[in-house]
C-alpha positions in Angstrom: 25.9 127.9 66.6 25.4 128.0 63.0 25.3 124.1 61.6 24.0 124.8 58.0 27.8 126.0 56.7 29.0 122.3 58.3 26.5 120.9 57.1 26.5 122.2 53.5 30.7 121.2 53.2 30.8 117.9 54.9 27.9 117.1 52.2 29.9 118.5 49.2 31.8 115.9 46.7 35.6 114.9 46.9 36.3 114.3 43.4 40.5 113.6 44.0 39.5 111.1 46.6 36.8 109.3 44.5 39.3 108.8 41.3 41.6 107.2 43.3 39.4 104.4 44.3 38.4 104.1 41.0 41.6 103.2 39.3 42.7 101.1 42.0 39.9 99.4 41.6 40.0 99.1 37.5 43.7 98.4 38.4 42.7 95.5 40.6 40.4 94.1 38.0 42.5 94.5 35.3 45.0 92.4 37.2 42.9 90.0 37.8 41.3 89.5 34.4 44.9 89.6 32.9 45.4 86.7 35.6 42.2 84.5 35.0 43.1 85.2 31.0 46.7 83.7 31.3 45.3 80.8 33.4 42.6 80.3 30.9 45.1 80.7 28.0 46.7 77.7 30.2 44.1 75.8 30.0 43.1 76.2 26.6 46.7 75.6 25.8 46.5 72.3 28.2 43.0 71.3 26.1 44.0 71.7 23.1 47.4 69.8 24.1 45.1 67.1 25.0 42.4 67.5 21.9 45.6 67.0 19.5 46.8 64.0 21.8 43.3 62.3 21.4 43.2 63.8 18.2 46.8 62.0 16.9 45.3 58.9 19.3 42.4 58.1 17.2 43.5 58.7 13.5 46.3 56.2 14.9 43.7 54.1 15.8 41.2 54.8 12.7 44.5 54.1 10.7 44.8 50.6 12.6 40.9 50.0 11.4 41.4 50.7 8.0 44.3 48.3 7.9 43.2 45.9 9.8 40.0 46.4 7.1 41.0 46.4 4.4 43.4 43.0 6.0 39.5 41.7 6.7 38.2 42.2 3.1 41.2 40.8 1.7 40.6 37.5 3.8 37.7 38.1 2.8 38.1 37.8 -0.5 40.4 35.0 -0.3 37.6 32.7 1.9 35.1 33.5 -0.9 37.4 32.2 -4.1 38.2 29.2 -1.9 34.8 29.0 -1.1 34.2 29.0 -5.2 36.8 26.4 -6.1 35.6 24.4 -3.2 31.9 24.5 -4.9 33.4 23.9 -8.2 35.4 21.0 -7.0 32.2 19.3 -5.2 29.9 19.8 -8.1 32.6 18.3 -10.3 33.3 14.8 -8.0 29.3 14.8 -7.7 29.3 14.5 -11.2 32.6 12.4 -11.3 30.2 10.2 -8.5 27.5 9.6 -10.6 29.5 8.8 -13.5 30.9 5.9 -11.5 27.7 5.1 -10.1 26.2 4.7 -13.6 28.9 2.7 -14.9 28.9 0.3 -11.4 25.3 -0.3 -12.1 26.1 -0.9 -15.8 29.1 -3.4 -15.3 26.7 -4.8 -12.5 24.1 -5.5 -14.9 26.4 -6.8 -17.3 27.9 -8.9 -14.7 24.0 -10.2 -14.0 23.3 -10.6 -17.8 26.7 -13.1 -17.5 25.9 -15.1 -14.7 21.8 -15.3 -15.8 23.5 -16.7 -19.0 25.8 -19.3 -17.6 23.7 -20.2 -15.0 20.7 -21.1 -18.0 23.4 -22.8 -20.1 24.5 -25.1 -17.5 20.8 -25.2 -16.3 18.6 -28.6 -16.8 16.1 -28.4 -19.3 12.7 -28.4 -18.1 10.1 -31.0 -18.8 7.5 -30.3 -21.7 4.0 -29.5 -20.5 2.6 -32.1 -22.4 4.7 -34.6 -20.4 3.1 -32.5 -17.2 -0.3 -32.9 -18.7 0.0 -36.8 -19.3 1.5 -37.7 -16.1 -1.7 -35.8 -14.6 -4.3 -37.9 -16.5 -2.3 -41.4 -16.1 -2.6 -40.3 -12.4 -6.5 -39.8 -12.7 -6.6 -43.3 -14.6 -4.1 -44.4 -11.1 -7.3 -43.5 -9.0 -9.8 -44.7 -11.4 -8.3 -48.1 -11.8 -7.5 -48.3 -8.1 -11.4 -48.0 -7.3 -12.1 -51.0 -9.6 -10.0 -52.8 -8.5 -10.9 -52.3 -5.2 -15.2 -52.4 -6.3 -14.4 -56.0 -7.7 -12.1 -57.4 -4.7 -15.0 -56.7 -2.8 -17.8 -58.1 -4.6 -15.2 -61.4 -5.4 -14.9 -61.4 -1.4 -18.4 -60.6 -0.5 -19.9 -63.7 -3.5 -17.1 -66.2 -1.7 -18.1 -65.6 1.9 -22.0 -64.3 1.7 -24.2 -66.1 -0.6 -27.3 -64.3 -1.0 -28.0 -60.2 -0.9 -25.0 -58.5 -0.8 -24.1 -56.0 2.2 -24.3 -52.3 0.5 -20.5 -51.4 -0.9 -20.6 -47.8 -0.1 -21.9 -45.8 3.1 -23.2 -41.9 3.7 -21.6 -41.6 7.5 -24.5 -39.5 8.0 -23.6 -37.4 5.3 -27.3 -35.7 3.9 -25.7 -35.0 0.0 -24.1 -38.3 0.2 -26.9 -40.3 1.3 -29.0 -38.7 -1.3 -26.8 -39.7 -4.2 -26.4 -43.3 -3.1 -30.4 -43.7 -2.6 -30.1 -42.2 -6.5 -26.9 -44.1 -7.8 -26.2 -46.9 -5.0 -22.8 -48.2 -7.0 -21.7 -45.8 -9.3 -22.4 -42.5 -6.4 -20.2 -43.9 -3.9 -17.2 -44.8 -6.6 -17.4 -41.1 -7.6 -17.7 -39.9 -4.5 -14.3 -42.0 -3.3 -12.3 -40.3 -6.2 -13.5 -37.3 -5.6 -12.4 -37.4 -1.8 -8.9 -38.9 -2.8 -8.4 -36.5 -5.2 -9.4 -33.4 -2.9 -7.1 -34.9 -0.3 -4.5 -35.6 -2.6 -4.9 -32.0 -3.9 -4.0 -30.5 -0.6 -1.7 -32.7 0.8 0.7 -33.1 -1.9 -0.3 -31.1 -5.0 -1.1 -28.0 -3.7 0.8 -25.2 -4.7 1.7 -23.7 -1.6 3.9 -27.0 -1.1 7.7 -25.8 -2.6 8.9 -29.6 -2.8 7.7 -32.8 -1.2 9.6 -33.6 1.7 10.7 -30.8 2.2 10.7 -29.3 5.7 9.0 -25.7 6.4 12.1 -24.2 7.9 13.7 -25.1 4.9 11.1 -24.1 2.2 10.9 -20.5 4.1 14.3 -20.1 3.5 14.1 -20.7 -0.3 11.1 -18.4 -0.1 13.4 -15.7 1.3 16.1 -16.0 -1.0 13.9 -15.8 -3.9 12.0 -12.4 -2.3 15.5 -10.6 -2.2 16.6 -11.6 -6.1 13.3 -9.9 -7.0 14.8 -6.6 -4.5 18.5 -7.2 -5.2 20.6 -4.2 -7.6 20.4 -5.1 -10.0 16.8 -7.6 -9.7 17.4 -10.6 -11.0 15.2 -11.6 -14.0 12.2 -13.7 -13.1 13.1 -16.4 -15.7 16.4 -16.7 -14.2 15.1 -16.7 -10.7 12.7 -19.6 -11.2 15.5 -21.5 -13.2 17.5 -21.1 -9.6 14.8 -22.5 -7.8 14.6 -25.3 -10.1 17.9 -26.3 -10.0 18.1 -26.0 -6.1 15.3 -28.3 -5.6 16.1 -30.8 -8.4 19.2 -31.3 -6.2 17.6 -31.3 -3.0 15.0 -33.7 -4.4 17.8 -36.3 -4.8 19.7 -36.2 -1.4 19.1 -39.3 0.5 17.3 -37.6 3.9 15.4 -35.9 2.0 14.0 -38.7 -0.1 13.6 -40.3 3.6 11.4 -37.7 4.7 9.2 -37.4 1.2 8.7 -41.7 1.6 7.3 -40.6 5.2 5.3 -38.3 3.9 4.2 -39.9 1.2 2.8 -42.8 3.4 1.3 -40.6 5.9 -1.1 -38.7 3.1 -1.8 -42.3 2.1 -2.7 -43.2 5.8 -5.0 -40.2 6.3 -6.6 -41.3 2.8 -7.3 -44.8 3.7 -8.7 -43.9 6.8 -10.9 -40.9 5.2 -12.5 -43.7 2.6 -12.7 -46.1 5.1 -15.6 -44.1 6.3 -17.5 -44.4 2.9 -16.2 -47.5 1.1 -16.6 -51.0 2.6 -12.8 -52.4 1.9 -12.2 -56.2 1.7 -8.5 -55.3 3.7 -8.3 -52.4 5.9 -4.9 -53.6 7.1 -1.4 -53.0 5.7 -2.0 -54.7 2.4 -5.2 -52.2 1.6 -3.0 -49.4 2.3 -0.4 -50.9 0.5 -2.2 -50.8 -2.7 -3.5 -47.0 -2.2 0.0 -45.6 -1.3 1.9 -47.6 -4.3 -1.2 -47.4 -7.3 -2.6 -43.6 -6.3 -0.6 -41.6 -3.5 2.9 -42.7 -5.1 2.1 -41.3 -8.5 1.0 -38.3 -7.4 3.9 -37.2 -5.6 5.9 -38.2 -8.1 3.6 -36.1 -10.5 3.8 -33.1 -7.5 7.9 -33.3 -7.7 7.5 -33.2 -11.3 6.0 -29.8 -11.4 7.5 -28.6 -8.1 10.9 -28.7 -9.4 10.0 -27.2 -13.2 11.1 -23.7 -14.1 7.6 -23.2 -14.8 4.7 -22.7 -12.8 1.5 -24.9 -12.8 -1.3 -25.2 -10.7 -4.8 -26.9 -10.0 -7.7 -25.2 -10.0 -10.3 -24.7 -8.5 -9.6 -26.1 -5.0 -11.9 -29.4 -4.6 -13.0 -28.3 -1.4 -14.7 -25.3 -3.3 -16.8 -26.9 -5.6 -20.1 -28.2 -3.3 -21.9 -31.8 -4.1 -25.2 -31.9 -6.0 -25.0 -28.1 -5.9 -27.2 -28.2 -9.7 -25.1 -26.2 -11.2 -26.4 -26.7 -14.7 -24.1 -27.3 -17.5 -25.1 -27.2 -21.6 -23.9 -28.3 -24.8 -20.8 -25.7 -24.9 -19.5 -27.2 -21.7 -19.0 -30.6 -24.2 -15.9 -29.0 -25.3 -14.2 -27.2 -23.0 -14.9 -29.3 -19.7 -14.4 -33.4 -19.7 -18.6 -34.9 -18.4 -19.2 -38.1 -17.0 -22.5 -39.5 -17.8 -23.5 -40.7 -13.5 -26.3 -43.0 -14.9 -23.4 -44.7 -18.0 -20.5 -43.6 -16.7 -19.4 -43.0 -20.1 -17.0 -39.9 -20.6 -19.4 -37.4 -23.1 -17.8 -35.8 -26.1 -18.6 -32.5 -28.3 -20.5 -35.3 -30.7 -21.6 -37.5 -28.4 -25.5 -38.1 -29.0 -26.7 -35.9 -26.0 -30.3 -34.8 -25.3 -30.9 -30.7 -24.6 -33.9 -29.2 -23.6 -35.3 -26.2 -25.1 -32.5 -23.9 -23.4 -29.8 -25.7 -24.8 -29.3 -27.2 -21.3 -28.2 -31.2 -20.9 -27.8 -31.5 -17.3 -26.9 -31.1 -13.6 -23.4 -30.6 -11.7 -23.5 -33.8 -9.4 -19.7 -33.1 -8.1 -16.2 -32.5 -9.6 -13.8 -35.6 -9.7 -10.8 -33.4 -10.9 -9.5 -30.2 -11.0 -8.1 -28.4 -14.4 -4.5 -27.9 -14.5 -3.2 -24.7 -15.8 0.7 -23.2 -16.7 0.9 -20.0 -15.1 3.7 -17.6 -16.7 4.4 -14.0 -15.3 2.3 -11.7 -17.3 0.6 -14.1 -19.4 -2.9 -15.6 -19.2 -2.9 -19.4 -17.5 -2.4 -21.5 -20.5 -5.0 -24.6 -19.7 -3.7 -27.9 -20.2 -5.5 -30.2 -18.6 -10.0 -30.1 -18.6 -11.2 -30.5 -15.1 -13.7 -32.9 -14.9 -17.4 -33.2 -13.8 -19.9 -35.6 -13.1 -23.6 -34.9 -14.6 -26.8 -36.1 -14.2 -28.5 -35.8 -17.6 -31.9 -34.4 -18.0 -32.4 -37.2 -20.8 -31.0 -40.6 -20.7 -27.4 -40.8 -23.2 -28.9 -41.9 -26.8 -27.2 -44.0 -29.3 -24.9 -43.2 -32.0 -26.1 -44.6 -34.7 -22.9 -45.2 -37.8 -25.0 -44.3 -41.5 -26.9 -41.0 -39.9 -25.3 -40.0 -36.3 -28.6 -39.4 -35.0 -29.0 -40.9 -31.7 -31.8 -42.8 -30.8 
């Protein structure tokens, strides 16, 4: 059997058969790509359906922003011109504020200058300083006269009831400075020394200058204290002048009122007590009972409160210095012809009160003596702002290097 002639026609092409399948199958893809096309051109078609919608959705809503903007920047604007008047208007009752401020402190101050006025019109005048400066020295003649008095009740006593030597007047109570002056000056050492301690007790007890009125209590005085501190701090301050007129008019009418004229007699005799018993210790007194007190509270402590309310309730201010207490005994502080006239000297060994011509000795330094203690204070005026205007000399007892000469009337050479 021959197989090559098969063979060779079954492997021969069928070109009718293979164009068939072709189209059909171009057919088949052409219907399917017009298919997927319309369902894409659905879709597109659905997209842009929805892009427009989202589209028309947000220039509605961008048109919503700009209104509502430009709404906002209109507010805007409004808040910041109210914000400008509202400026304007502060600035302008600041201003308004001040204004009224300025002319409240001015009517204020006016009102003040009125009242400082009045209140000095109707205001008592004040005692001259020369009247202060007497009463001072009449009180240092008080003490002096007092101790006489006192020196020759004793020796009267001591001649009537001890014939023979006398007992010694004075004592040192184991006081070194003391007991060397009286071995020095036995009479005249102890009457110094006595002033001086009545006057240093008198000086703290009633004169001192931390004392607002006599008899006055402390509750009271730091009141007046505090009233005065917050005129100095009011608005407008007060004026000083007008401030210390106040206080002088407040305590010239507390200084009449019966309890407190009570209570300045009590005090009054207590300082006189604690003086009597202090020179007690020193001076040999005739009567140590009532009747010695007696004469120290009416001739020496009464005068000087009445000299202390005198100045306490004066517009001005005056005060005694130095502090007794500071000034030490027999201390030889040394003292020269200037001091002659601008200090008051007592001559220990004559007693005698020295002068700028009095007929005193100097060495060849100009110097006439020793410091043996002070037996009063000076006494100045003290104004705000000023200097202290001196009115009264304090006064020292010396112990001369040479003995007081003698004036003599043609030459006024001393002998």
């Amino acid at each position: 059997m021959d197989t090559s002639d098969d063979h060779s026609d079954s492997s021969l092409p069928q070109p009718r058969q293979r164009q068939s399948w072709t189209v059909g199958t171009v057919q088949g893809q052409l219907s399917e790509s017009s298919e997927g096309a319309k369902d894409n051109e659905i879709t597109d078609a659905k997209e842009l359906a929805e892009l427009r919608a989202t589209q028309n959705h947000t220039a509605s809503h961008l048109s919503q922003l700009q209104e509502q903007h430009s709404n906002l920047l209109q507010s805007y604007h409004q808040v910041v011109n109210e914000n400008q008047s509202l400026r304007t208007f502060i600035s302008q009752s600041i201003q308004d504020l001040e204004s009224v401020r300025g002319e409240k402190i001015s009517l204020e101050q006016a009102l003040q200058a009125c009242k400082d006025d009045l209140f000095k019109i109707n205001s008592s005048s004040d005692v001259p300083d020369s009247d202060i400066a007497q009463t001072y020295d009449h009180l240092y003649e008080h003490i002096s006269g007092w101790m006489e008095a006192e020196i020759s009740r004793w020796e009267r006593s001591i001649c009537k009831t001890q014939p023979g030597p006398q007992p010694d007047l004075f004592h040192h109570g184991g006081m070194p400075t003391l007991k060397r002056l009286l071995s020095s000056y036995p009479t005249s050492g102890g009457e110094y020394f006595v002033r001086y301690t009545v006057v240093m007790m008198l000086q703290k007890s009633v004169l001192s200058r931390e004392i607002l009125l006599v008899g006055l209590d402390e509750s009271n005085s730091m009141l007046l204290r505090g009233i005065e501190q917050s005129m100095t701090k009011a608005t407008p301050p007060r004026d000083p002048k007008s401030i210390r007129t106040w206080r002088s008019d407040t305590l010239s009418a507390l200084s009449v009122m019966k309890d407190l004229q009570k209570t300045r007699q009590r005090v009054t005799r207590t300082s006189a007590i604690s003086i009597f018993r202090e020179v007690a210790k020193f001076l040999a007194l005739t009567e140590k009972g009532a009747a010695g007190l007696q004469r120290l509270l009416d001739e020496v402590v009464q005068p000087a409160v009445e000299l202390a309310v005198k100045i306490q309730i004066s517009s001005a201010t005056y005060d005694f210095r130095p502090k007794m207490d500071a000034v030490p005994l027999l201390d030889n502080c040394i003292f020269s012809q200037k001091h002659l006239s601008s200090v008051k000297l007592v001559d220990i060994g004559t007693g005698k009160t020295l002068k700028a011509d009095s007929p005193v000795q100097a060495n060849e330094k100009g110097e006439i003596g020793t410091r043996v203690m002070m037996l009063a204070p000076a006494l100045y005026r003290c104004d705000p702002g000023k200097d202290p205007l001196l009115l009264v000399k304090p006064t020292f007892v010396v112990q001369l290097y040479k003995p007081l000469g003698r004036r003599q009337a043609a030459t006024g050479h001393s002998m």
